[in-house]
C-alpha positions in Angstrom: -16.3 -4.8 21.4 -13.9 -2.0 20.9 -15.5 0.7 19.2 -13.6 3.9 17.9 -14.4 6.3 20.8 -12.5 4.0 22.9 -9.9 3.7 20.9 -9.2 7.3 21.1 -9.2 7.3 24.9 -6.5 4.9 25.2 -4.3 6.7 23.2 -1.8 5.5 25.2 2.4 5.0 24.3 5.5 4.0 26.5 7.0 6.8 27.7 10.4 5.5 28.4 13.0 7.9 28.7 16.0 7.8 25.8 18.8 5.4 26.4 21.7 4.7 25.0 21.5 2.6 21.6 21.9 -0.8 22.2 23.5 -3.1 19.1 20.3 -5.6 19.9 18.2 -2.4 19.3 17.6 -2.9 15.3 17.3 0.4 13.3 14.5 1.0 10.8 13.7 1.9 7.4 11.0 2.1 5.7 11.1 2.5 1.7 7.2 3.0 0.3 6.7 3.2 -3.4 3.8 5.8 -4.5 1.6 3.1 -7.4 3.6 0.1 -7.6 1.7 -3.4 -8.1 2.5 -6.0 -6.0 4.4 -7.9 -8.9 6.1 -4.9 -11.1 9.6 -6.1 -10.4 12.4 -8.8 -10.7 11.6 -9.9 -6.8 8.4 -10.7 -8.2 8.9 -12.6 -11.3 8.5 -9.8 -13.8 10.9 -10.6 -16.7 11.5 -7.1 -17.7 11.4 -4.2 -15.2 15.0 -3.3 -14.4 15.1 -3.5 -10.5 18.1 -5.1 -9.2 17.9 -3.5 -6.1 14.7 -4.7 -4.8 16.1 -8.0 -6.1 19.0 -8.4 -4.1 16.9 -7.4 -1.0 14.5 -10.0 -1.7 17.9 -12.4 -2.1 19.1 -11.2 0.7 15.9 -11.4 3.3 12.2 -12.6 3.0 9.7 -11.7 0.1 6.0 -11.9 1.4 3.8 -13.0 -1.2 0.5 -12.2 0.3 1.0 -9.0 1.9 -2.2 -6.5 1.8 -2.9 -3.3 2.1 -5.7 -1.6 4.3 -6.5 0.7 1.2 -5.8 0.9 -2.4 -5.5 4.8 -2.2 -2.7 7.1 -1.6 -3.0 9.3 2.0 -5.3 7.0 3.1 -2.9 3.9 3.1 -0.3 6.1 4.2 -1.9 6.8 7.5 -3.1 3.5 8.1 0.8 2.3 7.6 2.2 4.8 10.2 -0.6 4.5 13.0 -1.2 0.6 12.4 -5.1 1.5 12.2 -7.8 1.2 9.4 -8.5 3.7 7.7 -12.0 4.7 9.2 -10.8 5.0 12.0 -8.2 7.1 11.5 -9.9 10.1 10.5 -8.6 10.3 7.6 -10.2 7.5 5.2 -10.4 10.1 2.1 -7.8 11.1 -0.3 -6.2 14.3 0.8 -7.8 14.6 4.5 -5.0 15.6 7.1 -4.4 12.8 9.9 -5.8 14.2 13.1 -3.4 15.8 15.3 -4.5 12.9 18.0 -3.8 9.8 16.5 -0.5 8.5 17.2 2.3 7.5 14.8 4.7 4.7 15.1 7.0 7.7 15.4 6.1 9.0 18.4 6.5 5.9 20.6 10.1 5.1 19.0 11.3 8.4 19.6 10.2 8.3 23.4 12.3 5.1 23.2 15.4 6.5 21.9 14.9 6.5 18.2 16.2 9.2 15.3 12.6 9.7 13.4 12.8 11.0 10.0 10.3 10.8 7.1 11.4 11.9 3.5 9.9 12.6 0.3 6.7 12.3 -0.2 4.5 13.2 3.0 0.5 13.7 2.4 -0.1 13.2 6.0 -1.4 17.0 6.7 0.7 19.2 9.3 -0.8 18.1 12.1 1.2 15.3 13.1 4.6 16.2 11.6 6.2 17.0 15.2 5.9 13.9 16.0 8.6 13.1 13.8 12.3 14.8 14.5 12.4 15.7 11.1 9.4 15.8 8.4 11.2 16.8 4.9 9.0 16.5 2.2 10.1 16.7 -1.8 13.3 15.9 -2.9 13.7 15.7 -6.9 11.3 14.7 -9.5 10.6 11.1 -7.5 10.9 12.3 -4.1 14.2 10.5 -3.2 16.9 12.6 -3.9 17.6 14.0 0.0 17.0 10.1 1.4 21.0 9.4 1.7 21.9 13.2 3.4 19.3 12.1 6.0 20.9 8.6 6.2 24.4 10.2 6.5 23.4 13.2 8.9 21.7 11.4 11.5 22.8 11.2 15.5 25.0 8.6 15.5 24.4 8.0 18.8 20.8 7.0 18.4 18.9 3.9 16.3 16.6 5.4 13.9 13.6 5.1 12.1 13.6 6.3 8.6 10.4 6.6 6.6 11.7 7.2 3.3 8.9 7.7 0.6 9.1 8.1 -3.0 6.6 9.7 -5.7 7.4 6.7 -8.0 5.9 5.6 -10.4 2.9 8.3 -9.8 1.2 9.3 -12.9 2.2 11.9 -14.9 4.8 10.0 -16.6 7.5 12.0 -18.8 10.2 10.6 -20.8 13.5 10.4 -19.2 13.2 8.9 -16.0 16.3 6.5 -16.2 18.4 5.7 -19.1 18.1 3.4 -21.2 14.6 3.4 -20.7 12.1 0.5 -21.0 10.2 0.1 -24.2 7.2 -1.8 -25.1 8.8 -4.5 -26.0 9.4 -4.9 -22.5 6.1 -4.7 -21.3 3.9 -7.6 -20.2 0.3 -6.5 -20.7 -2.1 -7.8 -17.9 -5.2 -9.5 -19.3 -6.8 -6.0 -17.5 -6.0 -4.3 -20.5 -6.1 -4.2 -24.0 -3.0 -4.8 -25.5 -1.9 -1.9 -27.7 0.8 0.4 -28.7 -0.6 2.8 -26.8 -1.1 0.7 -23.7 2.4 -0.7 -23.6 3.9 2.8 -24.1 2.1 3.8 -21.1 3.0 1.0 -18.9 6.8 1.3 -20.1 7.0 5.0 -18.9 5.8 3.3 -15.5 8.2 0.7 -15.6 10.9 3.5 -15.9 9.6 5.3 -12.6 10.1 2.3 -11.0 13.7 1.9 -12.5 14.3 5.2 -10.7 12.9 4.6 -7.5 15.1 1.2 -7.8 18.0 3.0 -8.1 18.0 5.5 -5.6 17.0 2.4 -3.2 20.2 1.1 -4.2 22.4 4.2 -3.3 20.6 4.2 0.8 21.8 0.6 0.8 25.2 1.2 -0.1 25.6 4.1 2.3 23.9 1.8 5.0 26.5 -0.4 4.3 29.1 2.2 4.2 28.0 2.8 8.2 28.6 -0.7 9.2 24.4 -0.6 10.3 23.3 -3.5 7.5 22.7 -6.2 9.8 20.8 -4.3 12.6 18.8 -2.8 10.4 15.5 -4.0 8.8 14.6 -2.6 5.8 10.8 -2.9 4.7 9.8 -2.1 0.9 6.3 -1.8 0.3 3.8 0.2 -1.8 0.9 2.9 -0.7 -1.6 0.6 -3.5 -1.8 -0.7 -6.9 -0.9 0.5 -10.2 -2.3 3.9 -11.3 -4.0 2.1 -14.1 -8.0 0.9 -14.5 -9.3 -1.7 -12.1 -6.0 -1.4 -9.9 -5.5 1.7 -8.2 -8.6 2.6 -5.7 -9.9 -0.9 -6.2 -10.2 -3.8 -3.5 -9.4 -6.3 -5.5 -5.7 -7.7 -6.2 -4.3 -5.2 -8.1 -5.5 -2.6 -5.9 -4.4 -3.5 -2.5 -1.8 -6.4 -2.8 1.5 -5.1 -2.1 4.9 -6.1 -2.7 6.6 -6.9 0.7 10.5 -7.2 1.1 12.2 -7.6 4.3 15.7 -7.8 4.9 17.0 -7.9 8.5 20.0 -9.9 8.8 20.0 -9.9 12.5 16.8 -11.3 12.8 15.5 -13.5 9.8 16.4 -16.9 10.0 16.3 -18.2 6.3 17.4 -15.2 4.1 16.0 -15.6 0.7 13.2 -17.1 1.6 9.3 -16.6 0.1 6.7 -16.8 2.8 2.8 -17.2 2.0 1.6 -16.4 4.9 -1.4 -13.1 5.0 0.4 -10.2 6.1 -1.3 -6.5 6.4 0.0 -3.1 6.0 -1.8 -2.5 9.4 1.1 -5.2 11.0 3.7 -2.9 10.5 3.9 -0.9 13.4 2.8 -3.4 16.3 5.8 -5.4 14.5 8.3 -2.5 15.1 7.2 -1.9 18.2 7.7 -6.1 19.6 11.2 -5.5 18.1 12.6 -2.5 19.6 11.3 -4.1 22.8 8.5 -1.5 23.2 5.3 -2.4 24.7 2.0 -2.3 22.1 -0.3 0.8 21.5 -3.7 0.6 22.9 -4.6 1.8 19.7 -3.1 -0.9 17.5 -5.8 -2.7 15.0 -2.8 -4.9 13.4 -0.9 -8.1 14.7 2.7 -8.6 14.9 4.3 -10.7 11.9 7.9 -10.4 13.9 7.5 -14.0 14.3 7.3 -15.2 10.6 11.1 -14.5 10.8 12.5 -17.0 12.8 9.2 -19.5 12.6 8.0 -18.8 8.6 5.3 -21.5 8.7 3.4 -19.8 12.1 0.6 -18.1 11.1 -0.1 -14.4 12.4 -3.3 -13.8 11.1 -6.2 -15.7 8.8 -7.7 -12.3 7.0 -6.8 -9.4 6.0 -9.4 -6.5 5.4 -9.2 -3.3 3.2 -11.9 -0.5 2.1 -11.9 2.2 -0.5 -13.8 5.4 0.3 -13.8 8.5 -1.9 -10.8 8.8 -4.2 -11.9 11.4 -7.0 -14.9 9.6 -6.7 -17.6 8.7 -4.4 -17.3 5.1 -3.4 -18.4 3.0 -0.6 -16.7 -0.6 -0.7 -14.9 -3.2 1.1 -13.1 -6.6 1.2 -11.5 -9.5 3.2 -9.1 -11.9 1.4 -8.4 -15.4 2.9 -5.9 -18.0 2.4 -7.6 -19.1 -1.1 -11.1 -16.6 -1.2 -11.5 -12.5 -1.5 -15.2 -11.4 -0.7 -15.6 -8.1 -2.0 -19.2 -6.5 -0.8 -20.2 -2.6 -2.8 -22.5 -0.4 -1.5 -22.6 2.0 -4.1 -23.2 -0.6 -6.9 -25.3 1.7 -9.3 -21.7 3.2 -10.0 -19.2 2.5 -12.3 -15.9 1.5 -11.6 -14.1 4.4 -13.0 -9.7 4.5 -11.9 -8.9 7.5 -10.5 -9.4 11.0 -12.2 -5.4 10.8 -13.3 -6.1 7.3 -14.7 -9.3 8.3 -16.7 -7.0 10.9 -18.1 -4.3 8.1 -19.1 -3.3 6.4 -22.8 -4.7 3.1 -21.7 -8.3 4.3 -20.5 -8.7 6.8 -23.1 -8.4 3.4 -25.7 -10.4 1.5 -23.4 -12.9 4.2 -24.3 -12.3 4.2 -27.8 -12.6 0.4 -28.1 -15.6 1.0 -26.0 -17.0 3.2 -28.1 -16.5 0.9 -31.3 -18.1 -2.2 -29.6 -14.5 -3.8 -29.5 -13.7 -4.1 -25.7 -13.9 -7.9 -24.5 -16.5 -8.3 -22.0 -13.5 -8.9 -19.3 -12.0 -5.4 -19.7 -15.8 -3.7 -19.8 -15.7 -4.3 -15.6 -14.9 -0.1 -15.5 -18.0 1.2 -17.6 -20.1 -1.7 -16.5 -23.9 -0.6 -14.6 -25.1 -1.7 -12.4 -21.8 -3.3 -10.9 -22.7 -6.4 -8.5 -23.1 -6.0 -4.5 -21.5 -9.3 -4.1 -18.3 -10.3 -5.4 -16.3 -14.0 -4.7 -12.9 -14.7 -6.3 -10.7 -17.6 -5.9 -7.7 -16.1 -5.8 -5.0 -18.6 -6.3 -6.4 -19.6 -9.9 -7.7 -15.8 -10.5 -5.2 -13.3 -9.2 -7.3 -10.3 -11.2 -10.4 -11.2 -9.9 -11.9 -11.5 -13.5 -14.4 -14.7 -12.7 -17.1 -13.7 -10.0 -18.1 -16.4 -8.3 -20.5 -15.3 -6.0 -23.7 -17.0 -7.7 -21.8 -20.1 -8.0 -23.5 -22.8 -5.1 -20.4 -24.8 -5.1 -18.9 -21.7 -3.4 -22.1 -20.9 -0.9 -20.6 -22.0 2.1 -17.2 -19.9 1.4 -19.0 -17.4 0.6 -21.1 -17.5 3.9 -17.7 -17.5 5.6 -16.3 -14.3 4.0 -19.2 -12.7 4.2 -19.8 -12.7 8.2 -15.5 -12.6 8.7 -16.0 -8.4 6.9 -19.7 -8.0 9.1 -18.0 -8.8 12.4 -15.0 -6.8 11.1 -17.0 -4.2 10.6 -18.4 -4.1 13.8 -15.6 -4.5 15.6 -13.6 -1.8 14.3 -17.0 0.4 14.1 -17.6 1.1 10.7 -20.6 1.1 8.8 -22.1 2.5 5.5 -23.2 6.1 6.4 -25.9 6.4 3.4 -25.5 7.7 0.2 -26.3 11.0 1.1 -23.1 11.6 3.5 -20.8 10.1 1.4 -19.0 12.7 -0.5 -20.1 13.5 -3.9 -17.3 12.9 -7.2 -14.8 15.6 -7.5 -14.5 14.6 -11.2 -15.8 14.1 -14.4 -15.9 10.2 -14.9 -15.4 10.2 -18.6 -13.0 13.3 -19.2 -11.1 13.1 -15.5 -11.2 16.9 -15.4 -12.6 18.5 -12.1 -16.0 19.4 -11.7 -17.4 22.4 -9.8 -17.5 22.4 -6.4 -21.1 22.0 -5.7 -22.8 24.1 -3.0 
């Protein structure tokens, strides 16, 4: 059993010398959206939300349709992306904690190989691993994207690259203005999460608009990429850091919390372009993935499992589970969660909580009429799950009939044996990647208030 110290002692990454770029030797980039649900665009089947860019990607390579993320919260996911580990065990499972200087990013090993490393936009990674890229620029306009093609047009030209190029879209707060003409509510599909409402649907079409934006400054990297001749050699990823900033998604395990949307186009590598694959993919794959295709041996430190082979053989499986946790976001929390093929098992330690979105969410149109309707006695028992104590320890969803996880199943005995299953897959997880629950008294205490979302005094 490889437990975490180890891990940290074999911290170990090819050290080949730079070489000249090879046209088998595929470029990256990586665009990650900052609070996009897995299904908020065309690519996904949403009727509404203008994004024809992340459409014609999907057209024009694979859309995953099971794709998970190792954590439904912002820095957290972030780091588990770049150093294909989980988020205990990166050091840095909490919102806002800075990525220790020793853990190793995918940057580090491609740009011993040869590689251009750049990361743009948003960062939230802390300082201590920026020189591992060649060039950390954080910022960049009002969605983070605005310096993505300059970095595209001024790299060495003699080098492949890896881009990570990360937006702030469609992060709460939303202002008017975003793109133009913007989405109204008439555009807006309410999920059976919230209440329907003008308020509601005004909220979740100033979302859709951030999302318009990110879409469109996705579209000007690809036409510059084309512009360079590197299309074909170079696989673009789109993915998101977790769910929608919106109750019972963001911070959550459940489906709207740490499904992802998952778009690869590599023309030089995937065999059926416009293709949909349903085969369980995690966020944690990416980097062991990168590494198989720029011919680079694997980290001693990888947790993930290459899906490099879905692309030429879509129906071979790469892995049976996928596993994410949520630690303190705003809040103290303690929970975690495999999903299956059909099943997620989602197991709470903290259950005497409530399960309150994060503080920026509490503060949001749609939770403050959640509240009101709350307060009336006029919120359906299904949208009640946020306020709702005690919450249970247990929780079993069929997935493929209930995507938002609304119908526990877990005292159901036609489900005990799946159940049983899902239940020891997360304990040996658990204590194979060597995390535990610490006890309520070390987990950190809530940073905010739970009804108003302000921020509480720091306690002494």
């Amino acid at each position: 059993m490889l437990r975490s110290g180890v891990w940290l002692l074999c911290l170990v990454f090819p050290l080949a010398p730079a070489t000249v770029w090879s046209a088998e030797r595929p470029n990256f980039l990586i665009f990650i959206a900052d609070d996009m649900a897995w299904d908020d665009c065309g690519a996904y089947g949403h009727p509404q939300i203008r994004t024809p860019n992340m459409d014609q990607l999907a057209r024009d390579g694979l859309r995953f349709d099971r794709a998970y993320l190792t954590c439904s919260s912002c820095s957290p996911s972030r780091c588990s992306i770049l150093t294909g580990r989980y988020p205990h065990a990166t050091g840095a499972a909490e919102l806002h904690q800075p990525l220790p200087a020793e853990q190793v990013l995918i940057a580090q090993p491609l740009k011993a190989a040869g590689y251009y490393t750049a990361a743009v936009g948003k960062w939230h990674l802390g300082n201590a691993v920026k020189k591992q890229f060649d060039l950390v620029r954080e910022g960049g306009g009002p969605g983070g994207e605005e310096f993505w093609v300059e970095t595209l047009q001024n790299r060495p030209q003699d080098k492949p690259f890896f881009f990570w190029f990360a937006s702030t879209d469609p992060h709460r707060d939303y202002r008017p203005g975003a793109i133009d003409p913007p989405h109204t509510s008439d555009d807006v599909v309410v999920p059976p999460i919230f209440p329907d409402s003008a308020e509601v649907r005004s909220d979740l079409a100033l979302y859709y608009d951030e999302i318009g934006r990110l879409d469109e400054y996705i579209g000007k990297v690809l036409v510059e990429l084309d512009r360079q001749g590197q299309r074909d050699n170079t696989l673009v990823l789109l993915l998101s850091d977790n769910g929608r900033p919106f109750p019972r998604c963001k911070t959550t395990v459940y489906e709207d919390g740490v499904r992802t949307p998952f778009i690869a186009r590599y023309p030089n590598g995937i065999s059926q372009p416009g293709s949909v694959n349903g085969q369980l993919v995690s966020s944690i794959d990416i980097v062991p993935t990168l590494l198989e295709l720029a011919e680079q041996p694997p980290l001693a430190t990888h947790q993930g499992k290459s899906f490099a082979p879905l692309f030429k053989q879509p129906d071979r499986p790469t892995r049976h589970a996928a596993y994410s946790e949520h630690n303190w976001h705003d809040y103290q929390a303690f929970e975690r969660s495999v999903v299956t093929e059909r099943f997620r098992y989602v197991r709470n330690w903290q259950p005497q909580l409530p399960g309150t979105p994060p503080a920026d969410a509490v503060r949001s149109p749609t939770y403050v009429t959640m509240q009101k309707l709350r307060d009336a006695d006029q919120l359906t028992p299904l949208l009640k799950h946020c306020f709702a104590t005690p919450r249970p320890e247990e929780e079993l969803y069929d997935v493929t009939v209930d995507p938002h996880c609304l119908h526990n199943l877990v005292d159901n005995p036609a489900y005990a044996a799946e159940l049983s299953t899902l239940r020891n897959l997360l304990t040996t997880w658990q204590s194979e990647t060597d995390d535990a629950f610490p006890g309520t008294e070390h987990l950190t205490p809530d940073g905010f208030d739970r009804e108003t979302g302000l921020r509480l005094p720091k306690q002494k």
